[in-house]
C-alpha positions in Angstrom: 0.0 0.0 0.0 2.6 2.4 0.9 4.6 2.4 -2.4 1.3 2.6 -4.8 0.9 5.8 -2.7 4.3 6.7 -3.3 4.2 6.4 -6.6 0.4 8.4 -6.5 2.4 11.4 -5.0 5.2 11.7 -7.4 2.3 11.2 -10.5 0.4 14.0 -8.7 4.1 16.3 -8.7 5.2 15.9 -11.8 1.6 16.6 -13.4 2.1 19.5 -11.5 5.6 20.4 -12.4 4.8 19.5 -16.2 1.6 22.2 -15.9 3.7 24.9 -14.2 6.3 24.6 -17.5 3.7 24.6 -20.0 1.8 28.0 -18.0 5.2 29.8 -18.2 5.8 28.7 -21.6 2.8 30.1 -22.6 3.6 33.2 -20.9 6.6 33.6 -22.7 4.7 33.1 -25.8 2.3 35.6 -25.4 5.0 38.1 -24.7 6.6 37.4 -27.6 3.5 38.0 -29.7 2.4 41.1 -28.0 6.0 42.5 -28.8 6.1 41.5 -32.2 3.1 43.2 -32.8 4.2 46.4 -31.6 7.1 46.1 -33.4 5.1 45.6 -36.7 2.8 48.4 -36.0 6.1 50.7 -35.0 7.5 49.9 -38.6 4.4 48.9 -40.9 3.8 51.0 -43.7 0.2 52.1 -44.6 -0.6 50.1 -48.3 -1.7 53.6 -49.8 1.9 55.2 -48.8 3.6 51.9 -49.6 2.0 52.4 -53.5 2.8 55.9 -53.7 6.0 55.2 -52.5 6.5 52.6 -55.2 5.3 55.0 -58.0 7.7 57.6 -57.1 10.4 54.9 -56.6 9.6 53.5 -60.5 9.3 57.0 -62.3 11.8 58.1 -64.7 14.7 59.8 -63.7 14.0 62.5 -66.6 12.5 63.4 -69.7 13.6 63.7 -73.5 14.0 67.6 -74.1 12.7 68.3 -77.9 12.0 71.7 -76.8 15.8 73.1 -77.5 16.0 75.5 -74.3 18.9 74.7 -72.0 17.2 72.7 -68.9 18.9 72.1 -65.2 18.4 70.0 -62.8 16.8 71.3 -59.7 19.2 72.5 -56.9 22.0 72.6 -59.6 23.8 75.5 -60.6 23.3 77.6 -64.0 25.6 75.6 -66.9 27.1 79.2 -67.6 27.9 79.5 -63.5 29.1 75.8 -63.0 31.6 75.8 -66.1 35.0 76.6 -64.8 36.3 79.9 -66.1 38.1 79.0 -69.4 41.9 79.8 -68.7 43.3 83.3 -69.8 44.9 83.1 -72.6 48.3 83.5 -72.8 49.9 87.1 -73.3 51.0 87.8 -76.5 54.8 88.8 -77.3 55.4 91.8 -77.3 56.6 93.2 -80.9 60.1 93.7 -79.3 60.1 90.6 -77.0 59.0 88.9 -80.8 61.8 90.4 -82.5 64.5 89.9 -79.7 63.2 85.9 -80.0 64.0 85.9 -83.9 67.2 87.7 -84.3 68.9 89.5 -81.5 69.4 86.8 -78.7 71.4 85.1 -81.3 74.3 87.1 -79.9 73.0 89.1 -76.6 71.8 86.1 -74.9 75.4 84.6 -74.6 77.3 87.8 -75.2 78.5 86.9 -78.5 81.0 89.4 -80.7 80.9 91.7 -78.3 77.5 92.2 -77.5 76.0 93.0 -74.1 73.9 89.9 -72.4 70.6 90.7 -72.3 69.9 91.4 -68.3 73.5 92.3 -67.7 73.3 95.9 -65.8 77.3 96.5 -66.3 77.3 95.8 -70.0 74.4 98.2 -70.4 75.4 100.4 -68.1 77.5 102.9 -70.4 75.3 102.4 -73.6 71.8 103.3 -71.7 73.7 106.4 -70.8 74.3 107.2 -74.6 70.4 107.7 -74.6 67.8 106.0 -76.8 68.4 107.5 -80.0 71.9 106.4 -80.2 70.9 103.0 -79.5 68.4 103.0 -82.1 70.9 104.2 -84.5 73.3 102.0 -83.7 71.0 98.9 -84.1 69.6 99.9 -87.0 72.5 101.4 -89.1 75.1 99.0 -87.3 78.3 99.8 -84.9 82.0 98.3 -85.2 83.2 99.4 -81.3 86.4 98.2 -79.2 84.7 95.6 -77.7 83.1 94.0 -81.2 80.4 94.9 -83.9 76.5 95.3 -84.2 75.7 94.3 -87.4 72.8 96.5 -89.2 69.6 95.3 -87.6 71.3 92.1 -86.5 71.7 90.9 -90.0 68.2 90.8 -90.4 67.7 92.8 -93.1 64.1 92.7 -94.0 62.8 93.7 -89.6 61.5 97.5 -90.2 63.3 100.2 -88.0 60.3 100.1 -86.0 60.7 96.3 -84.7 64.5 96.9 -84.2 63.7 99.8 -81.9 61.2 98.1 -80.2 63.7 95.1 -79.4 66.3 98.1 -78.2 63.4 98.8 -76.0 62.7 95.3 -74.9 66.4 95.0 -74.0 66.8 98.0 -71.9 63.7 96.9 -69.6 65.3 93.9 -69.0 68.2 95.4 -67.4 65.7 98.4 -66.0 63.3 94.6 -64.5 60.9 95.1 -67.3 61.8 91.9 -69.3 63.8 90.1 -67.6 62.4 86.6 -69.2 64.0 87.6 -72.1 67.2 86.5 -70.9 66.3 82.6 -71.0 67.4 81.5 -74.4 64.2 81.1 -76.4 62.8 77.9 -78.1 63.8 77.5 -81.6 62.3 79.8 -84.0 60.0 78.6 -86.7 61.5 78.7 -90.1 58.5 80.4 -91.8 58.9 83.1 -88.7 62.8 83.7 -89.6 63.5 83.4 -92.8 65.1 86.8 -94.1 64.1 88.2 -97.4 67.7 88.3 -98.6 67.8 84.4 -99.0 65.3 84.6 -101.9 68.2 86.2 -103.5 70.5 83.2 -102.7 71.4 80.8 -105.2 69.1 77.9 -105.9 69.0 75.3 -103.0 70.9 72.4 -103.9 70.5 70.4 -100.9 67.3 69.9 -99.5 67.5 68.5 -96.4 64.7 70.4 -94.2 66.8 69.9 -90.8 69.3 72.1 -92.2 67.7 74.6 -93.4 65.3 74.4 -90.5 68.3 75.6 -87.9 70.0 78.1 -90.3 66.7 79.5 -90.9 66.2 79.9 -87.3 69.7 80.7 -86.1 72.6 80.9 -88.7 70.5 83.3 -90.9 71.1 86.3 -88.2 75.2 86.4 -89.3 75.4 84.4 -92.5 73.0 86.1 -94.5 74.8 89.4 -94.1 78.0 88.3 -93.5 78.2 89.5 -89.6 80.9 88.7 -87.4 82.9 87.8 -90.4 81.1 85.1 -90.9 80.8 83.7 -94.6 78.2 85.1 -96.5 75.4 82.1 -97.5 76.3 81.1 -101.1 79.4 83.1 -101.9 81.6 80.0 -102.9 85.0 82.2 -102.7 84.2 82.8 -99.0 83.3 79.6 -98.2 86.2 77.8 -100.5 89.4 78.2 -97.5 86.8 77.1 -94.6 85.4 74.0 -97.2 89.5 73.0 -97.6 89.7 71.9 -94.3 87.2 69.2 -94.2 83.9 68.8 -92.9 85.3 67.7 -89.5 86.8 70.8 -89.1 83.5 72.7 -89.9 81.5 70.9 -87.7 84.1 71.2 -84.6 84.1 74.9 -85.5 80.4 75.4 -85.4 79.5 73.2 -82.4 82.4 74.1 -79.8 83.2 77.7 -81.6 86.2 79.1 -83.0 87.8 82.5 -82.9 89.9 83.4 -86.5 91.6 86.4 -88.3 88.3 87.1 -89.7 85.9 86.7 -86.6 84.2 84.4 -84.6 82.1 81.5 -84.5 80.0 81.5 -81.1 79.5 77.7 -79.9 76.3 76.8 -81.9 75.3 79.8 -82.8 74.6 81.1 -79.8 72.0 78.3 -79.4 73.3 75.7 -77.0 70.0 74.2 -77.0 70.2 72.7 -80.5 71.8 69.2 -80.9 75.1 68.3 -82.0 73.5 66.7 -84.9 71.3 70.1 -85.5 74.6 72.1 -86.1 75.6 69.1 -88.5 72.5 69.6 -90.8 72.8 73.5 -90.8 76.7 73.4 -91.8 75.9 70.5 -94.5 73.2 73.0 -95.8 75.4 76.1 -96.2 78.8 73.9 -97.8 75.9 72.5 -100.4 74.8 75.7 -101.2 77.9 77.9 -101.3 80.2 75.9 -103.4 
């Protein structure tokens, strides 16, 4: 009797036990409902906002314009205000920075023959002082002086007195710290910008290589077309003859590291330390071929 009432009692506890799990599980459920529903309603959206949502979500993002006015975006800036400024353009040469570029700095930008270096205060110092009109004359007319020569207008013949006063002009602000960037040598003129009119009266052209007559076009011109410096005039075949005797080797060593003779000088390339070896080559090749 006594263990079928032991065994009634611990029926009678674990139904109880079993029921008091199941109550708190059911508890915990309905918690978890009642806080998911408050969640949903916190973050539900209403179906008529949800479609109009959806409709603005799905419309184009523009329109074809077949009207032909200029059209911009809302919140966006004017296309004339939101362009960045186009750049400035660049300055212009002045006449006598354009002419200083083609013939003078042959010479005054290393001091060749004589003449003063563009920017050098002392070597103007005592010319400036002659006054303006003496300079002009000089550069236009030409000047042989103790320290060396100024051929007329540089040996550019065909430059109007104009342009060589306005390089005379150029030159002085430089030294006075109006033009100073003239004192950089310049880049290599263009052959159709340097070509002086005198050379239409050389003799015909019997070699045609363009890289020579590209570089005495844009350098040699300025003392072989008048015969400057005592250099040897392009195409006169009896002053060219002695200088032709000695070989090409000779020319070429002359022209590239410079030479000083009886006659003149020969400034190291021309003045022009910027053209190649091989540059100097073409231009001596192109002046023996046509003065022999």
């Amino acid at each position: 009797m006594s263990s079928e009432h032991d065994n009634a009692r611990q029926d009678a506890i674990f139904v109880r036990n079993f029921a008091a799990v199941l109550a708190g599980l059911t508890v915990i459920f309905v918690i978890i409902v009642i806080l998911a529903r408050v969640v949903y309603d916190k973050f539900s959206v209403p179906p008529d906002s949800y479609a109009a949502g959806m409709e603005e979500r799905l419309a184009p993002v523009g329109q074809v314009n077949s009207s032909g006015e200029a059209v911009t975006l809302a919140g966006s800036a004017p296309a004339a205000e939101a362009a960045a400024p186009a750049a400035a353009p660049a300055a212009a040469a002045s006449p006598g920075e354009a002419t200083y570029n083609k013939v003078c700095f042959a010479c005054h930008a290393q001091g060749i023959a004589g003449a003063p270096k563009t920017g050098d205060a002392a070597a103007w110092e005592a010319r400036i002082a002659q006054g303006n009109d003496t300079l002009y004359k000089h550069a236009i007319e030409g000047f042989t002086g103790q320290a060396g020569m100024m051929p007329p207008k540089g040996g550019a013949v065909d430059l109007s007195d104009d342009d060589v006063k306005a390089a005379v002009d150029f030159m002085v602000k430089a030294v006075q710290g109006g033009g100073a960037a003239a004192a950089a040598t310049p880049a290599p003129v263009a052959a159709t910008e340097a070509v002086p009119p005198a050379e239409a009266a050389a003799p015909a052209v019997a070699d045609n290589s363009a890289k020579g007559k590209e570089v005495y076009d844009a350098v040699c011109f300025a003392c072989h077309t008048p015969g400057a410096a005592g250099a040897p005039k392009f195409g006169d075949a009896a002053a060219w003859a002695p200088r032709i005797a000695k070989g090409v080797e000779v020319l070429y060593d002359h022209s590239i590291n410079g030479f000083m003779g009886e006659a003149g000088l020969m400034p190291p390339k021309g003045g022009r330390p910027d053209f190649s070896d091989e540059d100097i080559k073409a231009a001596v090749d192109y002046m023996t071929a046509n003065s022999k």
